[in-house]
Structures are given as C-alpha cells and as structure tokens.
N, C-alpha and C positions, 0 to 999 in steps of 0.2 A: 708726406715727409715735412718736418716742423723746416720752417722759412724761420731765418733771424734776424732784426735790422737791428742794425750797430750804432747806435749815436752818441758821439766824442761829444761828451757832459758837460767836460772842464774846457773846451774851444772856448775862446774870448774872441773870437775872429776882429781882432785888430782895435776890438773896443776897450777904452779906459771905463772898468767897473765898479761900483760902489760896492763898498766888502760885505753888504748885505744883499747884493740884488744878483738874481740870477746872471749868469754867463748866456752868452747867447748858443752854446749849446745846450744847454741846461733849457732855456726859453723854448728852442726847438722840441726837445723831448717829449714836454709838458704840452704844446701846442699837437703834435701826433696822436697822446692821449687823450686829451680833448676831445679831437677829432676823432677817433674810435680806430684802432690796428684793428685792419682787416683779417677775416678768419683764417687761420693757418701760421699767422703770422706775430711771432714775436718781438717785441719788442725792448731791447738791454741796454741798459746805460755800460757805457767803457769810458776808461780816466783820459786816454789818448789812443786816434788814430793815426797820429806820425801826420798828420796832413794840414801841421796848424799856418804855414802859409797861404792855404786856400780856405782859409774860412771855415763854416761848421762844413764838417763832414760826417757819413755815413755812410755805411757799408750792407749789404744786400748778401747773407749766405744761406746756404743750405748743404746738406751732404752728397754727391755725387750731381753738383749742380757748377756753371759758373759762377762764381762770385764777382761783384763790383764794390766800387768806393767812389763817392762820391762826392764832390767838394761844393764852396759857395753857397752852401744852403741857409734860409733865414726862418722863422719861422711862417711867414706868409706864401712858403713852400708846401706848406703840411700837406695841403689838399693831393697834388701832383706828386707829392712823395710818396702819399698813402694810394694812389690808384698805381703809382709805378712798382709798388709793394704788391697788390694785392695781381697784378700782369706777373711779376715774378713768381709769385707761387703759383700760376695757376699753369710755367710752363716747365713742365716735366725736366726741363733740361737746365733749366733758369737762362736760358737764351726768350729774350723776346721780341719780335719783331721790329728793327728800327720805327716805322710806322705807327704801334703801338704804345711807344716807351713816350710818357711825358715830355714835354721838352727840356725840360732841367736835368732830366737823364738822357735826354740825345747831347747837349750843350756842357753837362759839367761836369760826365765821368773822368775819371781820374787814374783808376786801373781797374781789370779784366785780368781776372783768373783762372785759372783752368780747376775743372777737380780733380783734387791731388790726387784719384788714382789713376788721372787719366795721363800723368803725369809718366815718361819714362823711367 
C-alpha cells in the first residue's frame, strides 16, 4: 500500500525570506530528496498544512492506516524524518512502536488520526 509524506512547501516557519530563496519548507523538501524517500514511500509537495505556527510540518498517510502531522521540522531533520517514513510503511497499520519512531516523531507530533473507515 503506497505511504505519502506530505510536506507544507510554502511554511516560512517564522523566517523573513528573500523572494528568491527557498522557504524553509521548500528547503526541507529538497533535503528528503536529496537524501533518497525510502521504498514505498512517497513523497508531495502541499501549499499548506494549517500548522504554520509550528514550523515546517508534515504529514505521514496511507489508506486504511493511521495518519500523523507533524510540526518543527528543519531540514537537518531529513535523516530522522526519512527512517520515521520508512518504520511507517513498513507497519501494516501505520502504528509504530513508541520505541521505534525517531525522536522528532515521539517529541513533535502534532495529530493522530484514525482511518476514516475506522471511523463511526
């Protein structure tokens, strides 16, 4: 089942940018690719994820999985971001062990969602 990670492009997380230079989500983006999205795992630019008082954020989905969002992120995250990615797809339910989750994902979730058909 395709995993997709969501990263808010247009975050300026609280920085004054020069109208040529990337945004610091835009900066994050480009640092993930860099670093290489792990197999299964998509990777989307989105205009906003409603979370611009926390900094860049990102979001972690799949279909009939939990979803998360998650805030504060810089791009000297990528590392931690891309092995919390690659723990997410690899668990069927997209729950992943406290223990296992990076600690920028035990420290800077933001919300927890259910899969919507699990949904009443």
């Amino acid at each position: 089942m395709a995993v997709t990670l969501l990263i808010c492009c247009t975050c300026r997380a609280g920085e004054a940018v020069a109208e040529d230079a990337p945004v610091p989500g835009e900066r994050l983006a480009r640092a993930l690719e860099r670093a290489g999205v792990p197999e299964g795992v998509t990777l989307r630019r989105v205009e906003c994820l409603s979370a611009c008082s926390q900094g860049c954020s990102l979001a972690l989905t799949a279909p009939g999985r939990w979803s998360y969002v998650y805030g504060r992120m810089t791009d000297a995250d990528a590392p931690d971001i891309l092995a919390g990615a690659a723990a997410y797809a690899a668990a069927p339910d997209g729950l992943v062990p406290w223990r296992d989750r990076p600690p920028v994902f035990r420290k800077q979730s933001l919300a927890r969602i259910p899969p919507i058909g699990d949904l009443p």
